[in-house]
N, CA, C and O atoms as CSV, one atom per row, in Angstrom:
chain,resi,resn,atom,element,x,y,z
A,1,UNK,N,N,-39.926,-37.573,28.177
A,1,UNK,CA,C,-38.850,-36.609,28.267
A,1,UNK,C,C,-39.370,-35.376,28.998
A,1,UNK,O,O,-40.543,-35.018,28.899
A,2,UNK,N,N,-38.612,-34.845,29.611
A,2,UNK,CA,C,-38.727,-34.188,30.855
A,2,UNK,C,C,-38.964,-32.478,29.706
A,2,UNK,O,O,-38.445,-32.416,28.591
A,3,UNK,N,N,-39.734,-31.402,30.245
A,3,UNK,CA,C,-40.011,-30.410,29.518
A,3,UNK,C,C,-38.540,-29.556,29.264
A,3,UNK,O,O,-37.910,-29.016,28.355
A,4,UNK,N,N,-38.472,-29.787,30.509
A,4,UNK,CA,C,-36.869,-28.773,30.454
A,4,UNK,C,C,-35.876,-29.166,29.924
A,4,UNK,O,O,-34.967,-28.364,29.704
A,5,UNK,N,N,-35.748,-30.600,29.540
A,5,UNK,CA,C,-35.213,-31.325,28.246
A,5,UNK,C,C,-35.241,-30.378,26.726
A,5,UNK,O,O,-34.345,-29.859,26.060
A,6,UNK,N,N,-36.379,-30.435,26.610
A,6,UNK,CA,C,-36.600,-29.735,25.725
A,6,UNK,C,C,-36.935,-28.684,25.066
A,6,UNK,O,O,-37.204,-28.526,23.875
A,7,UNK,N,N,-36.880,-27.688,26.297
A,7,UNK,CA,C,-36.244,-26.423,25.961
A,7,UNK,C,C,-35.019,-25.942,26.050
A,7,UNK,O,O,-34.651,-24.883,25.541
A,8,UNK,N,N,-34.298,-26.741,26.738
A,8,UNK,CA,C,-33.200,-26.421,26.819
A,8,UNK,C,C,-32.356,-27.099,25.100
A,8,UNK,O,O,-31.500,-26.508,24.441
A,9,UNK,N,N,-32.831,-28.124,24.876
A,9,UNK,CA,C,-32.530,-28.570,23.475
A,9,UNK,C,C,-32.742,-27.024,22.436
A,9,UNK,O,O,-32.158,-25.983,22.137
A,10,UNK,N,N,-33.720,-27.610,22.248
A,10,UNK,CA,C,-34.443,-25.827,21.221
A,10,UNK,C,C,-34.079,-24.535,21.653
A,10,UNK,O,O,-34.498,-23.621,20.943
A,11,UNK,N,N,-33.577,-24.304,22.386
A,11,UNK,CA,C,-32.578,-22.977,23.192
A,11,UNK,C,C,-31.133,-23.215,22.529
A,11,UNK,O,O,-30.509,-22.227,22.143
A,12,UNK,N,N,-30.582,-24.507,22.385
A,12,UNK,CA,C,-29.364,-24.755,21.933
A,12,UNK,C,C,-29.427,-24.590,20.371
A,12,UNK,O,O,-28.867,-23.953,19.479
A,13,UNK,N,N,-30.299,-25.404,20.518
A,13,UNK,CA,C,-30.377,-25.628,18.503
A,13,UNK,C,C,-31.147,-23.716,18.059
A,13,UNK,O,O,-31.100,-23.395,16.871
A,14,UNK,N,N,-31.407,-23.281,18.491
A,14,UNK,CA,C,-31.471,-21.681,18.310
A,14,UNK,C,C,-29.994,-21.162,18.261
A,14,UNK,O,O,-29.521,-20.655,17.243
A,15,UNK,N,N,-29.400,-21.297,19.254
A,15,UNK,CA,C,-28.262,-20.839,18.980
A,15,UNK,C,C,-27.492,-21.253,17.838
A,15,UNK,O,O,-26.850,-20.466,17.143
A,16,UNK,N,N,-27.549,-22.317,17.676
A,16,UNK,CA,C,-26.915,-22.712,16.374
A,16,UNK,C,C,-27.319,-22.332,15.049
A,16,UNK,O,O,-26.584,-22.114,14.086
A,17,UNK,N,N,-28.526,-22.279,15.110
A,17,UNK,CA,C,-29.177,-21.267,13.515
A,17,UNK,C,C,-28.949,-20.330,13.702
A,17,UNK,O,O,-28.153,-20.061,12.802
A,18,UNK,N,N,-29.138,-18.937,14.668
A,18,UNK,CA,C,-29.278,-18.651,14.455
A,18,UNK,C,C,-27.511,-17.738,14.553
A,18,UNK,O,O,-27.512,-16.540,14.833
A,19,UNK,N,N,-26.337,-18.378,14.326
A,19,UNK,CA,C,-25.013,-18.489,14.674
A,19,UNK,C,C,-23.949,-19.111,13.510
A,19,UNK,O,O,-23.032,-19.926,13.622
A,20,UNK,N,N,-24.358,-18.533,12.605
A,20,UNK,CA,C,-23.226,-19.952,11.756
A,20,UNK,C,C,-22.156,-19.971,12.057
A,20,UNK,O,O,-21.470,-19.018,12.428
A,21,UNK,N,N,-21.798,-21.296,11.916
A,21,UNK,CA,C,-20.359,-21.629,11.781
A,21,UNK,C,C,-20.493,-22.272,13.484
A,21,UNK,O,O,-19.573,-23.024,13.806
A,22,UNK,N,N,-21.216,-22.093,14.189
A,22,UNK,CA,C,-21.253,-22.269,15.431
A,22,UNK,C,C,-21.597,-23.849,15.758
A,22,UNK,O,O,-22.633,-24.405,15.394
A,23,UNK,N,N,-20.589,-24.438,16.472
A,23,UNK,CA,C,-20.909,-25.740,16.663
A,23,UNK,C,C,-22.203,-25.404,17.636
A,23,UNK,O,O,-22.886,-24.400,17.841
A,24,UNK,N,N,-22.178,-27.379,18.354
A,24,UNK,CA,C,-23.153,-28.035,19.175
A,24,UNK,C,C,-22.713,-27.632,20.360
A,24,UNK,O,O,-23.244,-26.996,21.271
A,25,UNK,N,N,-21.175,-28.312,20.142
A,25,UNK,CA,C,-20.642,-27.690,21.560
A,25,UNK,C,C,-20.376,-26.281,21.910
A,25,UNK,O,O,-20.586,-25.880,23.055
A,26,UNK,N,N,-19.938,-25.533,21.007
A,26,UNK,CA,C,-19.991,-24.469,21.362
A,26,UNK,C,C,-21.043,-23.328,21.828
A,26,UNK,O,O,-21.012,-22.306,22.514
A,27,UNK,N,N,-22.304,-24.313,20.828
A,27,UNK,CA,C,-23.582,-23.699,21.388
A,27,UNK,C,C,-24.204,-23.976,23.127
A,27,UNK,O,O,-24.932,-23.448,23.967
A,28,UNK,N,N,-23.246,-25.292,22.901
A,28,UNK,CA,C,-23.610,-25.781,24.559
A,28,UNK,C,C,-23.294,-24.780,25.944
A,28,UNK,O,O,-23.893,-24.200,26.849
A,29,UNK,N,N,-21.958,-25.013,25.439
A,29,UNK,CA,C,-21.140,-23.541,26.576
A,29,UNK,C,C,-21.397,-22.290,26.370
A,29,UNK,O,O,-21.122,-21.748,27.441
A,30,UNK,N,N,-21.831,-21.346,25.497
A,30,UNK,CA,C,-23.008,-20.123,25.571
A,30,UNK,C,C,-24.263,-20.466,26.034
A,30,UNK,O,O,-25.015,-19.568,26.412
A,31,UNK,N,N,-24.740,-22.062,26.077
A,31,UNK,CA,C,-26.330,-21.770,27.202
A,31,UNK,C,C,-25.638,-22.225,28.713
A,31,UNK,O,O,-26.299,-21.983,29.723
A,32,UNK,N,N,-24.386,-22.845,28.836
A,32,UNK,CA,C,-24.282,-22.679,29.940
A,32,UNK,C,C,-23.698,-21.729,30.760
A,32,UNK,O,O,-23.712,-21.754,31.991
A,33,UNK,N,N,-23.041,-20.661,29.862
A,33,UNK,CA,C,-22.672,-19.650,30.445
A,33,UNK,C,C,-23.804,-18.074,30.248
A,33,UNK,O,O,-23.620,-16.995,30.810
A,34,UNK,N,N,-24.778,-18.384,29.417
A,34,UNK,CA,C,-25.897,-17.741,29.602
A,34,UNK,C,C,-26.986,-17.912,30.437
A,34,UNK,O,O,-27.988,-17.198,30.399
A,35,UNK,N,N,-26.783,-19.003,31.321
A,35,UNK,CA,C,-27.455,-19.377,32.462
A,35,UNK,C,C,-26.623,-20.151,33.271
A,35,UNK,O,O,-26.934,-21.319,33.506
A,36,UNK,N,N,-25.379,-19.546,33.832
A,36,UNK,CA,C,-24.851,-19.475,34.776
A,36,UNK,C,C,-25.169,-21.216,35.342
A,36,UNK,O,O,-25.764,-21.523,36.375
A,37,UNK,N,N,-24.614,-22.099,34.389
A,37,UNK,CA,C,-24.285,-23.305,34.424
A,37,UNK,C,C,-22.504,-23.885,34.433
A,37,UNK,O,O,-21.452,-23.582,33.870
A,38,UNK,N,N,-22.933,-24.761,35.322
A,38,UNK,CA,C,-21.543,-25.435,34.530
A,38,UNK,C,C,-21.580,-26.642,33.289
A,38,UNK,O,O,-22.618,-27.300,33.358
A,39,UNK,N,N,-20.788,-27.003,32.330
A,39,UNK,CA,C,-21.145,-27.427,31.372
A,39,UNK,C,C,-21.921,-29.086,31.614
A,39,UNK,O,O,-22.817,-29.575,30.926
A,40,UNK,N,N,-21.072,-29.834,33.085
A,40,UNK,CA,C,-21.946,-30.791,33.327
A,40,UNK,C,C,-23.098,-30.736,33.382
A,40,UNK,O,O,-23.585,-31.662,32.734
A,41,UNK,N,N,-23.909,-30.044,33.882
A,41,UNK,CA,C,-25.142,-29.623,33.997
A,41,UNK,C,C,-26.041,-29.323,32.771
A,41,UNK,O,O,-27.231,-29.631,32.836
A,42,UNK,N,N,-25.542,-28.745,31.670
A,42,UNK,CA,C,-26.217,-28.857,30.603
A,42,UNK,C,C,-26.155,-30.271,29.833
A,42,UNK,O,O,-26.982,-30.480,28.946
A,43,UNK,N,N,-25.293,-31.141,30.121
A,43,UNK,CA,C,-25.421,-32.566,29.275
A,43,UNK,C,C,-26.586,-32.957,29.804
A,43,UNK,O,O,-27.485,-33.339,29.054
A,44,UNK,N,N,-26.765,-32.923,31.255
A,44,UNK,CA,C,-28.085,-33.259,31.772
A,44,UNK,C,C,-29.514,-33.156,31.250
A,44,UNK,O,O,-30.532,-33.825,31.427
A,45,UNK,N,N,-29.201,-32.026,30.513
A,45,UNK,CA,C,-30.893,-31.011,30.507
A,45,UNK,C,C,-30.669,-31.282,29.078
A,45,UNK,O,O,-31.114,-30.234,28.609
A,46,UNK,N,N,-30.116,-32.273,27.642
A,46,UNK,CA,C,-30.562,-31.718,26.567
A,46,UNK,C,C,-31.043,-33.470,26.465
A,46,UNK,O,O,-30.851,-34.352,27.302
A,47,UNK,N,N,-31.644,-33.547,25.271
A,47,UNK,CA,C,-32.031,-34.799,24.840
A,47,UNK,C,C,-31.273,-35.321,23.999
A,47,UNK,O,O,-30.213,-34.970,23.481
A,48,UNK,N,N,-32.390,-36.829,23.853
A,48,UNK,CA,C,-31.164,-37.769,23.285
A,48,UNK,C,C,-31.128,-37.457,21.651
A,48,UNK,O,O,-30.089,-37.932,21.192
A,49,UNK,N,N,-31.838,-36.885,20.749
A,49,UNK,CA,C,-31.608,-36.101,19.658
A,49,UNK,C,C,-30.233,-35.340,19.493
A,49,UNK,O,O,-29.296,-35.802,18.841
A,50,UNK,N,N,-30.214,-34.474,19.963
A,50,UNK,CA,C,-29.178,-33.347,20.194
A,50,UNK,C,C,-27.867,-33.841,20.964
A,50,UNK,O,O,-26.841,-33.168,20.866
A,51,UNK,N,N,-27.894,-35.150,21.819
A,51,UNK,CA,C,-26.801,-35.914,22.114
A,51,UNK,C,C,-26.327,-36.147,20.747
A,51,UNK,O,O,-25.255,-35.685,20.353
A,52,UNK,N,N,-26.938,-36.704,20.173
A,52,UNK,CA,C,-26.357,-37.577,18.545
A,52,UNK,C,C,-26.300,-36.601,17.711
A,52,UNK,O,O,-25.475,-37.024,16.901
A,53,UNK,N,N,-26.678,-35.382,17.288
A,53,UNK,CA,C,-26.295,-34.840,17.018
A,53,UNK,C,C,-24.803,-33.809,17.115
A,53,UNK,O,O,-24.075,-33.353,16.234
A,54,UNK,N,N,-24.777,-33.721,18.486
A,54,UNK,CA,C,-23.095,-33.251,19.297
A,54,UNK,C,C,-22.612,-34.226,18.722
A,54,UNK,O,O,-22.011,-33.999,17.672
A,55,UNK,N,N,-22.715,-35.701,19.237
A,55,UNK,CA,C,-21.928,-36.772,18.590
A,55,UNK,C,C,-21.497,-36.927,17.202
A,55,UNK,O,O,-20.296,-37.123,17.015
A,56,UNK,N,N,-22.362,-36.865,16.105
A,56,UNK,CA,C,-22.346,-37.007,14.820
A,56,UNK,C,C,-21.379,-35.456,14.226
A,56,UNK,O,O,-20.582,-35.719,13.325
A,57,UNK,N,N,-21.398,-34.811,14.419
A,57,UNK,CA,C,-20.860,-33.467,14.802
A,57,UNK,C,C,-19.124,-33.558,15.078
A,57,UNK,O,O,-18.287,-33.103,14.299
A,58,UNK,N,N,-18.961,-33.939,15.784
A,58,UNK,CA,C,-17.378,-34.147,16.685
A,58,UNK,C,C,-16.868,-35.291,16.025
A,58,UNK,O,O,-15.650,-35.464,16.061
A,59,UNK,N,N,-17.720,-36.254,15.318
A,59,UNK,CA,C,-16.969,-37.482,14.593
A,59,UNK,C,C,-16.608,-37.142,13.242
A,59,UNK,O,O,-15.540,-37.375,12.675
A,60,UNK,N,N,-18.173,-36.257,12.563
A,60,UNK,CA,C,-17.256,-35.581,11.497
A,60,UNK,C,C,-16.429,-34.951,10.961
A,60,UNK,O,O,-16.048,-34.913,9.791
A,61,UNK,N,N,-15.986,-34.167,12.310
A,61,UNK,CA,C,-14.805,-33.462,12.428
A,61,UNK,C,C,-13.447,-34.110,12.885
A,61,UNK,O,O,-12.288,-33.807,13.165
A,62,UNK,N,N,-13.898,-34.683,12.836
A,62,UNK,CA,C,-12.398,-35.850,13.707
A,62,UNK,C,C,-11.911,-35.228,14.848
A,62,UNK,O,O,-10.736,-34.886,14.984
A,63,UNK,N,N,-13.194,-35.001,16.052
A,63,UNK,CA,C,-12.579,-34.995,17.197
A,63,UNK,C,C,-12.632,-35.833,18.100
A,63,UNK,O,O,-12.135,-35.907,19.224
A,64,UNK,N,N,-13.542,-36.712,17.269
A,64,UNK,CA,C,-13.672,-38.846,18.155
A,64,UNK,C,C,-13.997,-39.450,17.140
A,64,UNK,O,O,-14.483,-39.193,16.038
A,65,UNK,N,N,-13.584,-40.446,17.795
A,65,UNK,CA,C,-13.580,-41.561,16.668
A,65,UNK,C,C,-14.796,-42.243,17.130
A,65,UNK,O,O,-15.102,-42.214,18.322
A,66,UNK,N,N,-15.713,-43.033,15.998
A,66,UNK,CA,C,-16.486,-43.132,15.505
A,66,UNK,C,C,-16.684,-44.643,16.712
A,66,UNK,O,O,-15.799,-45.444,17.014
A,67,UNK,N,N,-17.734,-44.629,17.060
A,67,UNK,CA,C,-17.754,-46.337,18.252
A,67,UNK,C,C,-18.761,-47.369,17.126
A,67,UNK,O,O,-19.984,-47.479,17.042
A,68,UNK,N,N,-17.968,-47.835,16.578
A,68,UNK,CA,C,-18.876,-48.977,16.144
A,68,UNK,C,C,-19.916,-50.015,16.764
A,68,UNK,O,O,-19.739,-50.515,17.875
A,69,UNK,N,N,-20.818,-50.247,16.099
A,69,UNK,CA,C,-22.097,-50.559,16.922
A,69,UNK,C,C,-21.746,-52.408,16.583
A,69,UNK,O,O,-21.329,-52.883,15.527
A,70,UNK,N,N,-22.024,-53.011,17.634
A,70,UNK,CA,C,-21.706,-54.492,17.322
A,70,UNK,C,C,-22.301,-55.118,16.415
A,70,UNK,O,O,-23.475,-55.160,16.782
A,71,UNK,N,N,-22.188,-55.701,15.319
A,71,UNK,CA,C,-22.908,-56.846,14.936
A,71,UNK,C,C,-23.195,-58.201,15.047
A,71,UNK,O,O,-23.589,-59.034,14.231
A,72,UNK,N,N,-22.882,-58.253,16.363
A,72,UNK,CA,C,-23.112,-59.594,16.530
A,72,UNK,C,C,-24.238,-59.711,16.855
A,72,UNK,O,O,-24.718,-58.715,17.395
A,73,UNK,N,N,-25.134,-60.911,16.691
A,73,UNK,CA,C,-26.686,-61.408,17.173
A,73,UNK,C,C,-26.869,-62.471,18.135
A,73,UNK,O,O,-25.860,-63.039,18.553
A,74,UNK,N,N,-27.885,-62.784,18.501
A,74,UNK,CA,C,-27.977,-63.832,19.527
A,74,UNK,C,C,-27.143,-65.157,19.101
A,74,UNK,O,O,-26.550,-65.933,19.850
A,75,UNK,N,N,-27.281,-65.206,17.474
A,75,UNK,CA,C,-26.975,-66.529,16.590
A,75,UNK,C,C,-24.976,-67.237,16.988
A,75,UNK,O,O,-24.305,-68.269,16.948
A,76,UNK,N,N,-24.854,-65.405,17.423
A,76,UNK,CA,C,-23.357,-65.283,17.206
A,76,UNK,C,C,-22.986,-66.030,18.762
A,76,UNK,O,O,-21.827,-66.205,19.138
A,77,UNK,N,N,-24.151,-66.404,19.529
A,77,UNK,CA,C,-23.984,-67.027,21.461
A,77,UNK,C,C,-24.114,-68.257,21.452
A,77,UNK,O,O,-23.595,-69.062,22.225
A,78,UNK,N,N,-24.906,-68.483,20.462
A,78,UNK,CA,C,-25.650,-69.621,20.878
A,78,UNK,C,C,-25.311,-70.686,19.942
A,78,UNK,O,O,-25.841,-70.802,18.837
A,79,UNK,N,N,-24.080,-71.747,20.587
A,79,UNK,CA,C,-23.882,-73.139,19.264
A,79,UNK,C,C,-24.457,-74.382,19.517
A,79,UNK,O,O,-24.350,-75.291,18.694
């Protein structure tokens, strides 16, 4: 993982402690408008931690619905 990954993660997740009540996303768009980003650009720069976290975040809130992970196995291909 790329360094700037991960400061830019820990720059976000700062904002969020140190912010209550303050989402992921919302913490997102104060680092991208505190560094003169557009918000595509910050999905870029955070990691895959803090992805699932935004994610886990927005599902608990019911602003997406939840993607179920398949269970099917190889067993389920092959007769």
């Amino acid at each position: 993982m790329s360094n700037k990954k991960t400061e830019t993660s820990i720059a976000i997740e700062r904002i969020v402690k140190d912010n209550p009540g303050t989402t992921y996303v919302e913490a997102c768009l104060q680092y991208a408008e505190d560094h003169d980003l557009e918000i595509n650009q910050v999905s870029k720069l955070i990691n895959p931690t803090l992805k699932e976290k935004i994610y886990n975040e927005n599902v608990k809130n019911n602003l997406i619905k939840a993607v179920k992970k398949s269970s099917a196995n190889l067993n389920d291909f092959i007769k």
